[in-house]
mmCIF file of the N, C-alpha and C atoms, coordinates in Angstrom:
data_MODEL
# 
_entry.id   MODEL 
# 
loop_
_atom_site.group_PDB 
_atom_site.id 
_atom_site.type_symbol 
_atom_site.label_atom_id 
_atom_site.label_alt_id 
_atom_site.label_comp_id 
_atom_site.label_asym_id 
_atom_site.label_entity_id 
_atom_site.label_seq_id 
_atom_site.pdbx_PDB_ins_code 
_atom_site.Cartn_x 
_atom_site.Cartn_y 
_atom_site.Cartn_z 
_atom_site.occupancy 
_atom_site.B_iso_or_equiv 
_atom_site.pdbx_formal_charge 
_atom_site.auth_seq_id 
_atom_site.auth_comp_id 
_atom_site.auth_asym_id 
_atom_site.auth_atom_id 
_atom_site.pdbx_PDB_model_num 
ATOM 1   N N  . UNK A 1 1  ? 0.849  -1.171  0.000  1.00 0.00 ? 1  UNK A N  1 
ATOM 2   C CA . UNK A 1 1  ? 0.000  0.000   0.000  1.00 0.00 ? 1  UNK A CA 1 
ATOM 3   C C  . UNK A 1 1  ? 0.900  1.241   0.000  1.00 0.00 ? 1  UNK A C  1 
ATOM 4   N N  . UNK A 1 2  ? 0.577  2.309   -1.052 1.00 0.00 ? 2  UNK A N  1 
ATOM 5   C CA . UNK A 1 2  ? 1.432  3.640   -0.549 1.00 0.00 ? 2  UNK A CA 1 
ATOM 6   C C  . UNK A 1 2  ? 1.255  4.298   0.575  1.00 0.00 ? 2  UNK A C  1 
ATOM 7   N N  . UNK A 1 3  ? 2.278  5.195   0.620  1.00 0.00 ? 3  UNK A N  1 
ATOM 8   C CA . UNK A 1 3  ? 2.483  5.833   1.606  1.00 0.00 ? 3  UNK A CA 1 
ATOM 9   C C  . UNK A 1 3  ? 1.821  6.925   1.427  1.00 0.00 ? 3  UNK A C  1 
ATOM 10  N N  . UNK A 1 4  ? 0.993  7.821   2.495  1.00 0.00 ? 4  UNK A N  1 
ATOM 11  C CA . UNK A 1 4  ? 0.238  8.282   2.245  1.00 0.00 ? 4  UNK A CA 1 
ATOM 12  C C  . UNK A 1 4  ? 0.810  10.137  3.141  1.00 0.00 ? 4  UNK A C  1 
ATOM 13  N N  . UNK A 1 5  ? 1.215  9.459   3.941  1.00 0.00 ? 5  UNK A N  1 
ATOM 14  C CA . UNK A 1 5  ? 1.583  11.467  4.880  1.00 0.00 ? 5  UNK A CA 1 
ATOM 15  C C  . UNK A 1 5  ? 3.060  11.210  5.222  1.00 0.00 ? 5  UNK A C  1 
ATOM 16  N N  . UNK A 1 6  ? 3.440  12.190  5.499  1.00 0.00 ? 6  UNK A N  1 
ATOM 17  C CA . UNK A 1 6  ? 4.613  12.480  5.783  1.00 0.00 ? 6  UNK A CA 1 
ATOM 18  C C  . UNK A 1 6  ? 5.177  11.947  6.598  1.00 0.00 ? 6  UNK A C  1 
ATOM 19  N N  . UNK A 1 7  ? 4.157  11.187  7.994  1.00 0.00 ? 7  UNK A N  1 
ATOM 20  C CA . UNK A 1 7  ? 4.204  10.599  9.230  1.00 0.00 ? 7  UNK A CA 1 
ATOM 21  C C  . UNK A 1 7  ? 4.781  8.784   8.750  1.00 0.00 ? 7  UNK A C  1 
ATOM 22  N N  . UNK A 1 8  ? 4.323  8.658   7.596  1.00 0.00 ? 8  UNK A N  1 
ATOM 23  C CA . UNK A 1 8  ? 4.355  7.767   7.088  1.00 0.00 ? 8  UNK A CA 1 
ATOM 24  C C  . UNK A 1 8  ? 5.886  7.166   6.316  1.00 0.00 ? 8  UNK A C  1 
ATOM 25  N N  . UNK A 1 9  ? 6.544  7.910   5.938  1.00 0.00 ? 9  UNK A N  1 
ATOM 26  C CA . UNK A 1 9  ? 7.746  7.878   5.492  1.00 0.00 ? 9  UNK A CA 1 
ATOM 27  C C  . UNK A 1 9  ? 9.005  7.558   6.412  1.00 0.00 ? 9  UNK A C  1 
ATOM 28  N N  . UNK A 1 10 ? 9.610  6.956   6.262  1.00 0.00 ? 10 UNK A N  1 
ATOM 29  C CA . UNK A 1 10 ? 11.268 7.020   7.153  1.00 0.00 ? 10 UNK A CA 1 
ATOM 30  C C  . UNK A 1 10 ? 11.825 8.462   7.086  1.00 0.00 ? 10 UNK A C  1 
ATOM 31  N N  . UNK A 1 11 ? 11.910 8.680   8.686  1.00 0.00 ? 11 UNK A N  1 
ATOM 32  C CA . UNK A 1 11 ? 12.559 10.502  8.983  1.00 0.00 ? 11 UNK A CA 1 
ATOM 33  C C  . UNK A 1 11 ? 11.807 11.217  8.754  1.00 0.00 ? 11 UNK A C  1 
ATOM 34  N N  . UNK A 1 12 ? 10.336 10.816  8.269  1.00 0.00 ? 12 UNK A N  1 
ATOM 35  C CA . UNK A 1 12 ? 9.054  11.491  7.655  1.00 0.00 ? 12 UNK A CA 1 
ATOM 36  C C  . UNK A 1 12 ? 9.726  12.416  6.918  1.00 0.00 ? 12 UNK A C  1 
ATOM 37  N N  . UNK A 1 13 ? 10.834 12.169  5.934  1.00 0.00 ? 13 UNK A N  1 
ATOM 38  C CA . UNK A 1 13 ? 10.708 12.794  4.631  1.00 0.00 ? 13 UNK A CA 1 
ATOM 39  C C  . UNK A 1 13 ? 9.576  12.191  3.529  1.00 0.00 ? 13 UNK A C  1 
ATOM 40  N N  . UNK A 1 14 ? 9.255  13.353  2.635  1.00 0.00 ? 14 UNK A N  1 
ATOM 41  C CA . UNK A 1 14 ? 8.464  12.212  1.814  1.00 0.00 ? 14 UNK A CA 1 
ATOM 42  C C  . UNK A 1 14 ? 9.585  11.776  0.842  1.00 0.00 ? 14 UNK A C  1 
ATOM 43  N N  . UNK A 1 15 ? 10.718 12.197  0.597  1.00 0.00 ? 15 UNK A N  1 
ATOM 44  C CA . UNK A 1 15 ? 11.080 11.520  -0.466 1.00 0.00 ? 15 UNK A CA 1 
ATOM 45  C C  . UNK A 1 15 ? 11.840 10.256  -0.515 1.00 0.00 ? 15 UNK A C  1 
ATOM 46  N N  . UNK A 1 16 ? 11.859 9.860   0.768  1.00 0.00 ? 16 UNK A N  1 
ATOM 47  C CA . UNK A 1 16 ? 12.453 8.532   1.637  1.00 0.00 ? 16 UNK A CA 1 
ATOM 48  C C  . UNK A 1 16 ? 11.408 7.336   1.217  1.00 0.00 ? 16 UNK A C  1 
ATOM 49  N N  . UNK A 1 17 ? 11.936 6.508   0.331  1.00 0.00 ? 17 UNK A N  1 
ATOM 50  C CA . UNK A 1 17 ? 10.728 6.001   -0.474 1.00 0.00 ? 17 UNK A CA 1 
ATOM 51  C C  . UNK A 1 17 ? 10.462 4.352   0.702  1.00 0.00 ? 17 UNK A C  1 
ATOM 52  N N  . UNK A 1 18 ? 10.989 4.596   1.723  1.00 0.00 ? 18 UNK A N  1 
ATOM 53  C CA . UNK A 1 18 ? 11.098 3.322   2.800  1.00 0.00 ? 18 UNK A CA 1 
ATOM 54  C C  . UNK A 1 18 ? 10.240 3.743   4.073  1.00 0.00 ? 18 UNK A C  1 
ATOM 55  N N  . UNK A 1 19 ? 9.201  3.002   4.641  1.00 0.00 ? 19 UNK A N  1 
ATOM 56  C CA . UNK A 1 19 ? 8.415  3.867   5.675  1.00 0.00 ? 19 UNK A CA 1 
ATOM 57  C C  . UNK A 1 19 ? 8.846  3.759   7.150  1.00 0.00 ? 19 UNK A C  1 
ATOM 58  N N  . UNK A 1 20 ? 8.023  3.774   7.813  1.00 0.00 ? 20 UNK A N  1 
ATOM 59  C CA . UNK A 1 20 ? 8.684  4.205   9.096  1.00 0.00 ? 20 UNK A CA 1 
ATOM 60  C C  . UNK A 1 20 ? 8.916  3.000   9.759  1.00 0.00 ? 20 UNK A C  1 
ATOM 61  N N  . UNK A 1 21 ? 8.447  1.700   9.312  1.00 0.00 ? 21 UNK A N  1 
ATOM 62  C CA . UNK A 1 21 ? 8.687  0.464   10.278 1.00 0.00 ? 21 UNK A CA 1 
ATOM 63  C C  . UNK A 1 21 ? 10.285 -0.200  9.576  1.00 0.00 ? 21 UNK A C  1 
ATOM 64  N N  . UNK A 1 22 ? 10.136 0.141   8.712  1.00 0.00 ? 22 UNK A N  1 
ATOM 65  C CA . UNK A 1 22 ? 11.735 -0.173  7.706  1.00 0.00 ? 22 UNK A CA 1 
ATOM 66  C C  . UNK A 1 22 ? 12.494 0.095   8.309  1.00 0.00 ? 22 UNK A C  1 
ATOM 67  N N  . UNK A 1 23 ? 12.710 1.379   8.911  1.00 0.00 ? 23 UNK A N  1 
ATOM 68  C CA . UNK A 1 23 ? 14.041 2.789   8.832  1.00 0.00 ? 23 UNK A CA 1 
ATOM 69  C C  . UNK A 1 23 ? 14.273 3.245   10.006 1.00 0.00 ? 23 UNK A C  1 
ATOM 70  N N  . UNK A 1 24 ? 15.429 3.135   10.765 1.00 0.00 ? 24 UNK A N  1 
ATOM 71  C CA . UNK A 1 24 ? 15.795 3.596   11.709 1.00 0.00 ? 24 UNK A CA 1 
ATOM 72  C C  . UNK A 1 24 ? 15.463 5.390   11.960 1.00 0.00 ? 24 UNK A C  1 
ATOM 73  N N  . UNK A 1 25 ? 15.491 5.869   13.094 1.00 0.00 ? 25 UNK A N  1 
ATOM 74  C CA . UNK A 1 25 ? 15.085 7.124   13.290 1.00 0.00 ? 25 UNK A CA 1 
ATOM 75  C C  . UNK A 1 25 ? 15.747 8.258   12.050 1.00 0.00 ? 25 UNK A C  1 
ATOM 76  N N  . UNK A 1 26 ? 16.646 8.232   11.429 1.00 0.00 ? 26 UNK A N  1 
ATOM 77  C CA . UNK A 1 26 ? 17.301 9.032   10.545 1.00 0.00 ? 26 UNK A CA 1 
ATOM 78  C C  . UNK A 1 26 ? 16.991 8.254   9.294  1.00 0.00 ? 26 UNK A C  1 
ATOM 79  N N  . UNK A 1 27 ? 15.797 7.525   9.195  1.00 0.00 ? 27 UNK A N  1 
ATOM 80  C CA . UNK A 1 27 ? 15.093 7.042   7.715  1.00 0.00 ? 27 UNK A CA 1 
ATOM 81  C C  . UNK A 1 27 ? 16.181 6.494   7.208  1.00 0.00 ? 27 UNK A C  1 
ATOM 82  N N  . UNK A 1 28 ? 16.841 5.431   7.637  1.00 0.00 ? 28 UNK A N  1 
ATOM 83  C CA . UNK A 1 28 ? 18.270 4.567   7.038  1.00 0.00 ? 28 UNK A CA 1 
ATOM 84  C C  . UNK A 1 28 ? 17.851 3.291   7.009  1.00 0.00 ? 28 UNK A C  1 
ATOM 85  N N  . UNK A 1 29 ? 17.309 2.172   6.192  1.00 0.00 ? 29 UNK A N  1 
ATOM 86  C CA . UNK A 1 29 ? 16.970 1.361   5.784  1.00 0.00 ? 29 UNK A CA 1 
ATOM 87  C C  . UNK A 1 29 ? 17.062 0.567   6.819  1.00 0.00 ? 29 UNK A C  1 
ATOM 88  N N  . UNK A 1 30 ? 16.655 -0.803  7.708  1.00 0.00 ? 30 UNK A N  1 
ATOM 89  C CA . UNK A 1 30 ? 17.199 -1.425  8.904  1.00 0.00 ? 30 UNK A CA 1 
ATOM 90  C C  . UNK A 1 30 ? 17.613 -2.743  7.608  1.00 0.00 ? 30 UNK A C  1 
ATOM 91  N N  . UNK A 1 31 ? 18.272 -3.861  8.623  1.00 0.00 ? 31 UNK A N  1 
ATOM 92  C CA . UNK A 1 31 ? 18.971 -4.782  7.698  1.00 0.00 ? 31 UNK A CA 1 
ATOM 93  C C  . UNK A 1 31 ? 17.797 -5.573  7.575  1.00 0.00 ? 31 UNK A C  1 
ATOM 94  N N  . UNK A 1 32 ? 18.196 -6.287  6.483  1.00 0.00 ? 32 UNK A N  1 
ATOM 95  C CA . UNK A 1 32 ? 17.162 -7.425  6.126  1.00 0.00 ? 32 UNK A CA 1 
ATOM 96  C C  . UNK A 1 32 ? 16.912 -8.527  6.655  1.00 0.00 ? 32 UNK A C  1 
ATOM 97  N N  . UNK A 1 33 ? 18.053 -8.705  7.621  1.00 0.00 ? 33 UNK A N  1 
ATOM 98  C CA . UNK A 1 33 ? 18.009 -9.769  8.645  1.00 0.00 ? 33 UNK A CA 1 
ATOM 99  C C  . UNK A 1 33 ? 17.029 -9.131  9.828  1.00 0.00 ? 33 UNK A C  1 
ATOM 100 N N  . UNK A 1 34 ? 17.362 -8.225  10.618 1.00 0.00 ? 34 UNK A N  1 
ATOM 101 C CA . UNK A 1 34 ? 16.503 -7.381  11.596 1.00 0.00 ? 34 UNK A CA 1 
ATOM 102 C C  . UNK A 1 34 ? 15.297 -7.444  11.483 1.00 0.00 ? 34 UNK A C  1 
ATOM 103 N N  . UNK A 1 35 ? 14.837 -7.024  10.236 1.00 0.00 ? 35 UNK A N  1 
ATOM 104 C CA . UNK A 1 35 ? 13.137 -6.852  9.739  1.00 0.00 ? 35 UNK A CA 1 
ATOM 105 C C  . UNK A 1 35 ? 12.971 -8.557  9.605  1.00 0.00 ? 35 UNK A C  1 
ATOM 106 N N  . UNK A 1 36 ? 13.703 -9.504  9.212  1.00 0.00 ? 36 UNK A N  1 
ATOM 107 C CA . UNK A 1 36 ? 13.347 -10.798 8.759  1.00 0.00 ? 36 UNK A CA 1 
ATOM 108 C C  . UNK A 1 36 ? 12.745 -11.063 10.425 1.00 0.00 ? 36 UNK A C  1 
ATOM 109 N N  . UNK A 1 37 ? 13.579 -11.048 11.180 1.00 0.00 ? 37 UNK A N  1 
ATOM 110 C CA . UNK A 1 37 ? 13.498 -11.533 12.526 1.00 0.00 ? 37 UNK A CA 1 
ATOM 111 C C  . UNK A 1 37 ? 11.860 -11.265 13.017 1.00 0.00 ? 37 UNK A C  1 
ATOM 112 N N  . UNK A 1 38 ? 12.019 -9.977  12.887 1.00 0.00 ? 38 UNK A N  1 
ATOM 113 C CA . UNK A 1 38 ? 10.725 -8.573  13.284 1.00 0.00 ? 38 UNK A CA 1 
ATOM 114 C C  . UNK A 1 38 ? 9.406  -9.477  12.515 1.00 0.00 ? 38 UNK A C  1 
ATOM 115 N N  . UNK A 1 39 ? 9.550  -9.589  11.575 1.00 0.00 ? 39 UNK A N  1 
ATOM 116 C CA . UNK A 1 39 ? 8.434  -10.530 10.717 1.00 0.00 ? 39 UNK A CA 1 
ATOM 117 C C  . UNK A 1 39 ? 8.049  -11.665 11.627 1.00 0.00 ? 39 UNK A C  1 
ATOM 118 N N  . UNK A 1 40 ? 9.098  -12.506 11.544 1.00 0.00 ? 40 UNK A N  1 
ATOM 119 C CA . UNK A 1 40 ? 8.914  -14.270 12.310 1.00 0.00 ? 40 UNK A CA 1 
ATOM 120 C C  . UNK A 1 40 ? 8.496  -14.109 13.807 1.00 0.00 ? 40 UNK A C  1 
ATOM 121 N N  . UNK A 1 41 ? 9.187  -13.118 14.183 1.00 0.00 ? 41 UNK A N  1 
ATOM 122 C CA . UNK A 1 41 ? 8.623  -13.043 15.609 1.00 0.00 ? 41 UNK A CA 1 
ATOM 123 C C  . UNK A 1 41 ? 6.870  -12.606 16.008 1.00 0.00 ? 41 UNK A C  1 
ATOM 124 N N  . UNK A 1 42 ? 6.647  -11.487 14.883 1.00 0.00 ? 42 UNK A N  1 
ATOM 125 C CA . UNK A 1 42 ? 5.353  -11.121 15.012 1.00 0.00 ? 42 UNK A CA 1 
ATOM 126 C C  . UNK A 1 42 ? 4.715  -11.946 14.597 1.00 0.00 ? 42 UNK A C  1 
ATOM 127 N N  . UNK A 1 43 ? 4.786  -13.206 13.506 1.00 0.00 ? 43 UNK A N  1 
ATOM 128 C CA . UNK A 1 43 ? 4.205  -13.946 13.152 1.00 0.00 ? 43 UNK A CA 1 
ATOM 129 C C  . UNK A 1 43 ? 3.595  -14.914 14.590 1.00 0.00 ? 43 UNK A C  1 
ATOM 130 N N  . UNK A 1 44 ? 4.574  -15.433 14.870 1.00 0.00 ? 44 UNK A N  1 
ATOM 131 C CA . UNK A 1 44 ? 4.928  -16.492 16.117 1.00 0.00 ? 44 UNK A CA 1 
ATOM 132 C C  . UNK A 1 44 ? 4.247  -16.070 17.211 1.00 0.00 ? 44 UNK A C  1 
ATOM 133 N N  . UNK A 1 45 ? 4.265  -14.936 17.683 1.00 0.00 ? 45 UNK A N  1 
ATOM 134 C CA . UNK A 1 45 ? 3.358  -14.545 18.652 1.00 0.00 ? 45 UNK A CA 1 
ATOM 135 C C  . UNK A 1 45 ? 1.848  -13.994 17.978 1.00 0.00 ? 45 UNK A C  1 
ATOM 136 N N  . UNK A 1 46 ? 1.839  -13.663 17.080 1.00 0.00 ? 46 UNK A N  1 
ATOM 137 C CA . UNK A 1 46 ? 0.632  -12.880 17.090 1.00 0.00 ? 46 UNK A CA 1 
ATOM 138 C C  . UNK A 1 46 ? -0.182 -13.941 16.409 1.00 0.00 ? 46 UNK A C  1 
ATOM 139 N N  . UNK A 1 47 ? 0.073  -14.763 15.436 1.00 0.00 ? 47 UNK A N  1 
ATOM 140 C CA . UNK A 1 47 ? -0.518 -15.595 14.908 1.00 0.00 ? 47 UNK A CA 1 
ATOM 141 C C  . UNK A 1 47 ? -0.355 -16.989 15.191 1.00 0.00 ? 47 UNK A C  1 
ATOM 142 N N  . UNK A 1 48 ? 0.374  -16.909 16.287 1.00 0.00 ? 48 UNK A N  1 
ATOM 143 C CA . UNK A 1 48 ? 0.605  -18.364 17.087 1.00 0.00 ? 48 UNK A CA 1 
ATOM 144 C C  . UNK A 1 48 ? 1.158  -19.627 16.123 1.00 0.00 ? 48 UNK A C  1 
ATOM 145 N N  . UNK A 1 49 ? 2.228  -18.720 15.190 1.00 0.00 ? 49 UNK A N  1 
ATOM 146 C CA . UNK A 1 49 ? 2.846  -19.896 14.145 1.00 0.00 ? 49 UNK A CA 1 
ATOM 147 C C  . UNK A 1 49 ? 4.115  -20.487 14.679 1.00 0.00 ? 49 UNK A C  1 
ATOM 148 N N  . UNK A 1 50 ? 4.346  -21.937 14.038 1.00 0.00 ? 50 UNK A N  1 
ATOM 149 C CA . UNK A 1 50 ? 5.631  -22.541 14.542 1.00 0.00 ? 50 UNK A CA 1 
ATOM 150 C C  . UNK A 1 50 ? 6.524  -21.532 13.395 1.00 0.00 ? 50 UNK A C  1 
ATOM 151 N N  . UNK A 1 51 ? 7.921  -21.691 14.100 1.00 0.00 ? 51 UNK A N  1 
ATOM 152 C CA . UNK A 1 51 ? 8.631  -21.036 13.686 1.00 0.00 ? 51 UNK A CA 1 
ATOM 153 C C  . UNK A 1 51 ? 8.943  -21.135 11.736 1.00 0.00 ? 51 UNK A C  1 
ATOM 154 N N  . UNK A 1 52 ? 9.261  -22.562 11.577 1.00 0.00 ? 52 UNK A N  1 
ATOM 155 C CA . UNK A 1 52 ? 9.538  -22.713 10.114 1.00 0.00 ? 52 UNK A CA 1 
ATOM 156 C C  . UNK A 1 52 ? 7.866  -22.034 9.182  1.00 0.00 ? 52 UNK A C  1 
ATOM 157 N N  . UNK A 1 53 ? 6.872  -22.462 9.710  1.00 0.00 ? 53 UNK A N  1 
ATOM 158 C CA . UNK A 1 53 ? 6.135  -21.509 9.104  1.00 0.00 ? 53 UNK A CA 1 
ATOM 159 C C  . UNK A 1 53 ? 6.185  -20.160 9.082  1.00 0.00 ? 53 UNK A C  1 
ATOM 160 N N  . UNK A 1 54 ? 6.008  -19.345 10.340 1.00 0.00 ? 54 UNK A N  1 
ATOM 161 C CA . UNK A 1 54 ? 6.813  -18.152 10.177 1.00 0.00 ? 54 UNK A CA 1 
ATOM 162 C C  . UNK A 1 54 ? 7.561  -17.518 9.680  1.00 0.00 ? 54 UNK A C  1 
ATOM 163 N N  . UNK A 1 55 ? 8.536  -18.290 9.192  1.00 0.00 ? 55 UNK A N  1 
ATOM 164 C CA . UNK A 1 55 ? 9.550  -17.702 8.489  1.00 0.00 ? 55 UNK A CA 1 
ATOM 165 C C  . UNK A 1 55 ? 8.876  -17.673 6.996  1.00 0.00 ? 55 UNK A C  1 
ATOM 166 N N  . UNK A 1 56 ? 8.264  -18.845 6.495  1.00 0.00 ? 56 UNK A N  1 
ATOM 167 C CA . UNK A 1 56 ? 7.279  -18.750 5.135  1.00 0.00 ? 56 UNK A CA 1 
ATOM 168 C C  . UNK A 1 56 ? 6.557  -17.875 5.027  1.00 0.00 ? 56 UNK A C  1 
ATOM 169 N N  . UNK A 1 57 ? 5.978  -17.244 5.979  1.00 0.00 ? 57 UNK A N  1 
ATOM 170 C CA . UNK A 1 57 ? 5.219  -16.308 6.377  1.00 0.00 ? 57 UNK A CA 1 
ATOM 171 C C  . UNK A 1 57 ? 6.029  -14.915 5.866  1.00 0.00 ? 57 UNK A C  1 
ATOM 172 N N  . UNK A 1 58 ? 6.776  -14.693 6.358  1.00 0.00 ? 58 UNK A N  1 
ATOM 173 C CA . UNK A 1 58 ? 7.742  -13.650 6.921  1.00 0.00 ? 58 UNK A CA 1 
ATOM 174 C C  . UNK A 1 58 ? 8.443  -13.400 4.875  1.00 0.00 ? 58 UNK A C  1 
ATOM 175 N N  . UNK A 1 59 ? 9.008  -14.144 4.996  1.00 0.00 ? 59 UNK A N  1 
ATOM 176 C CA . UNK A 1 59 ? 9.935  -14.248 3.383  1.00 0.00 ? 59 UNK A CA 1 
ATOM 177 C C  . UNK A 1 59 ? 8.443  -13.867 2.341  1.00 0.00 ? 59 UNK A C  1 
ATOM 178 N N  . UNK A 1 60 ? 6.908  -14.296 2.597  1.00 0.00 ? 60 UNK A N  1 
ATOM 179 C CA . UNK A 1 60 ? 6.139  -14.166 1.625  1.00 0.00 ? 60 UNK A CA 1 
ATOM 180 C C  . UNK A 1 60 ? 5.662  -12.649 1.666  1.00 0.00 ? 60 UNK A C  1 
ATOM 181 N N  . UNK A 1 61 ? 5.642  -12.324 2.931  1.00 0.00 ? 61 UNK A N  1 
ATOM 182 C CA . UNK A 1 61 ? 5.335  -10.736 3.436  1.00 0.00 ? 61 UNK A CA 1 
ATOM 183 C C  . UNK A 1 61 ? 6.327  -9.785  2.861  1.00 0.00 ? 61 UNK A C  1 
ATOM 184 N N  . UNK A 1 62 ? 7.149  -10.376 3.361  1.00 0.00 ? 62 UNK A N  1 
ATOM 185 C CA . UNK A 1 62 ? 8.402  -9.300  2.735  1.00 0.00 ? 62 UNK A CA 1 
ATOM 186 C C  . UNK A 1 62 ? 8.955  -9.213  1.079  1.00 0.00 ? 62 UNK A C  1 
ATOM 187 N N  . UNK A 1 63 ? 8.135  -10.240 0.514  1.00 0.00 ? 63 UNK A N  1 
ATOM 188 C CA . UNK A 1 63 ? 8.170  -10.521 -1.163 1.00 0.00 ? 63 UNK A CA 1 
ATOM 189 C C  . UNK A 1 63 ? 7.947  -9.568  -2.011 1.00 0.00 ? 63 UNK A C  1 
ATOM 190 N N  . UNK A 1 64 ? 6.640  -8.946  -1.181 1.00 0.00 ? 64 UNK A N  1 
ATOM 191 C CA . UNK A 1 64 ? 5.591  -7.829  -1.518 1.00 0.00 ? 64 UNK A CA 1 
ATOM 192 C C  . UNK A 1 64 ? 5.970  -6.162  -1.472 1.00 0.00 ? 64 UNK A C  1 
ATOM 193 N N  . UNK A 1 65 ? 7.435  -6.270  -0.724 1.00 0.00 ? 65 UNK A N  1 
ATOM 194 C CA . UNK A 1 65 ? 7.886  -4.990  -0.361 1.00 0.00 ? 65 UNK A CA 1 
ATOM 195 C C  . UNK A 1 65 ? 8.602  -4.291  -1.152 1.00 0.00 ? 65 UNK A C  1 
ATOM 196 N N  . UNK A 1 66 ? 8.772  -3.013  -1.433 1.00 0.00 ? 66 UNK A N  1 
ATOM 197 C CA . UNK A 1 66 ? 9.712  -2.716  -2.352 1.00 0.00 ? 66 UNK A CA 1 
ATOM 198 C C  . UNK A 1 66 ? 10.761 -2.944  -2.014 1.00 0.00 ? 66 UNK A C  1 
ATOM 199 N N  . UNK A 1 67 ? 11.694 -2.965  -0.594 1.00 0.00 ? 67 UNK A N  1 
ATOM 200 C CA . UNK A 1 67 ? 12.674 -2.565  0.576  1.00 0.00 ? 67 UNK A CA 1 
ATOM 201 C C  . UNK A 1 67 ? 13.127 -3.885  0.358  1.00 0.00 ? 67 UNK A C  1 
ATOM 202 N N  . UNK A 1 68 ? 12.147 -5.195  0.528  1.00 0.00 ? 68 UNK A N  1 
ATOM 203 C CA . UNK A 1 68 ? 12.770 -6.011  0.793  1.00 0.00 ? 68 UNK A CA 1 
ATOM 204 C C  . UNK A 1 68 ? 12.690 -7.436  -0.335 1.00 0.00 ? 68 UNK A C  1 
ATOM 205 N N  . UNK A 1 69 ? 12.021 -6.765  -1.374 1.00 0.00 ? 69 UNK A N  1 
ATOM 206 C CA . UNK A 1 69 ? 11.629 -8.214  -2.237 1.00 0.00 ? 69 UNK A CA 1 
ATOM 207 C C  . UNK A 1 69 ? 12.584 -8.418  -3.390 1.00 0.00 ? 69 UNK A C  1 
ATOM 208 N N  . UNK A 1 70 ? 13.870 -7.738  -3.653 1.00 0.00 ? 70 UNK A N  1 
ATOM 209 C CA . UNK A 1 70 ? 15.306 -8.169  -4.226 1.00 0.00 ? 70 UNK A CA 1 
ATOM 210 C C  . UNK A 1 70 ? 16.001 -9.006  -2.896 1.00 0.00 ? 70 UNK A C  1 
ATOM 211 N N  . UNK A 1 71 ? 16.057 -9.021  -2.214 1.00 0.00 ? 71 UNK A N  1 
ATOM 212 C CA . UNK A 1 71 ? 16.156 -9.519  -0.945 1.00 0.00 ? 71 UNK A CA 1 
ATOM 213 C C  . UNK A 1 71 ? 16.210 -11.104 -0.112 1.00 0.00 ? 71 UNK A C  1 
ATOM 214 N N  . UNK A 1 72 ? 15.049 -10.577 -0.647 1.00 0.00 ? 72 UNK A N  1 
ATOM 215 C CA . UNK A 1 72 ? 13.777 -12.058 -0.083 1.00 0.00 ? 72 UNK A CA 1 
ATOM 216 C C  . UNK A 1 72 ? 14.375 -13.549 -1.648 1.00 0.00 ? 72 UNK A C  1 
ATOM 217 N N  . UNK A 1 73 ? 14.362 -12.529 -3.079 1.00 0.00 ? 73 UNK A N  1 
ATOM 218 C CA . UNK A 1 73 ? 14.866 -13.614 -4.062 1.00 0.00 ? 73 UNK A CA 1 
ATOM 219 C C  . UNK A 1 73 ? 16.116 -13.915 -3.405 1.00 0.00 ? 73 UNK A C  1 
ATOM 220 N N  . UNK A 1 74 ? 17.121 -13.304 -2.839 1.00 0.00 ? 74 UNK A N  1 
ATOM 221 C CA . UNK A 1 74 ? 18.624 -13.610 -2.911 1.00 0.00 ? 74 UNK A CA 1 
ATOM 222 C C  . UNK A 1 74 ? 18.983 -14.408 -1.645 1.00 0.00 ? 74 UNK A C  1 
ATOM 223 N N  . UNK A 1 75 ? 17.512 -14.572 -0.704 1.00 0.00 ? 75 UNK A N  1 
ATOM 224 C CA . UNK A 1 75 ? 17.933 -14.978 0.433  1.00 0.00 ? 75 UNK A CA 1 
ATOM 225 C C  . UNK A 1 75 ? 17.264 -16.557 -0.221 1.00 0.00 ? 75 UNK A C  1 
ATOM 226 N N  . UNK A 1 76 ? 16.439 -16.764 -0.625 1.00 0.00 ? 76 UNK A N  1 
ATOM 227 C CA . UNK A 1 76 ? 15.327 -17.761 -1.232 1.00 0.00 ? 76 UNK A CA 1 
ATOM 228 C C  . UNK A 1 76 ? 16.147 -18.321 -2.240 1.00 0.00 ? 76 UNK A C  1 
ATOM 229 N N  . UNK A 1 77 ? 17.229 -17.859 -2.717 1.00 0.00 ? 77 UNK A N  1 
ATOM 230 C CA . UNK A 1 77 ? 17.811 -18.998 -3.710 1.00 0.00 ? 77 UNK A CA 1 
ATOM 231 C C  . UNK A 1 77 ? 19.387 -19.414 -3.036 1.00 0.00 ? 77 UNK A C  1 
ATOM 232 N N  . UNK A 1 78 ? 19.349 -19.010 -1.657 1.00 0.00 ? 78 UNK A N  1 
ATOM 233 C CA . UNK A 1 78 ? 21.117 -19.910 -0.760 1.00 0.00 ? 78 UNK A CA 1 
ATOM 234 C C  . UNK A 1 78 ? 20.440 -20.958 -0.819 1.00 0.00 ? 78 UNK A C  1 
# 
């Protein structure tokens, strides 16, 4: 979904094309491992998944992202 206000953006610039759950306080991309984690964990608790699903979960969520779905191929074909 786009980004819609300024609140919404990393550093709430708008031209920071990464939003605010991505990007550390100075709108700087977080690693792809960090957010991978951030995914599986919210999965695991919030949706009460075992972990290896989670992570299916997590890699399919993050497929969809602009930030992270060059990413998600390069981690999906080790």
């Amino acid at each position: 979904m786009p980004m819609g206000s300024k609140e919404e953006h990393g550093a709430r610039k708008l031209d920071n094309p990464y939003c605010i759950h991505c990007t550390d306080l100075d709108g700087r991309l977080l690693s792809f491992e960090r957010k991978f984690e951030d995914f599986v964990n919210r999965a695991m608790s919030g949706r009460w998944m075992p972990r290896e699903e989670a992570e299916k979960a997590a890699l399919s969520e993050m497929a969809e992202m602009p930030a992270w779905k060059g990413r998600v191929r390069q981690f999906s074909g080790s």
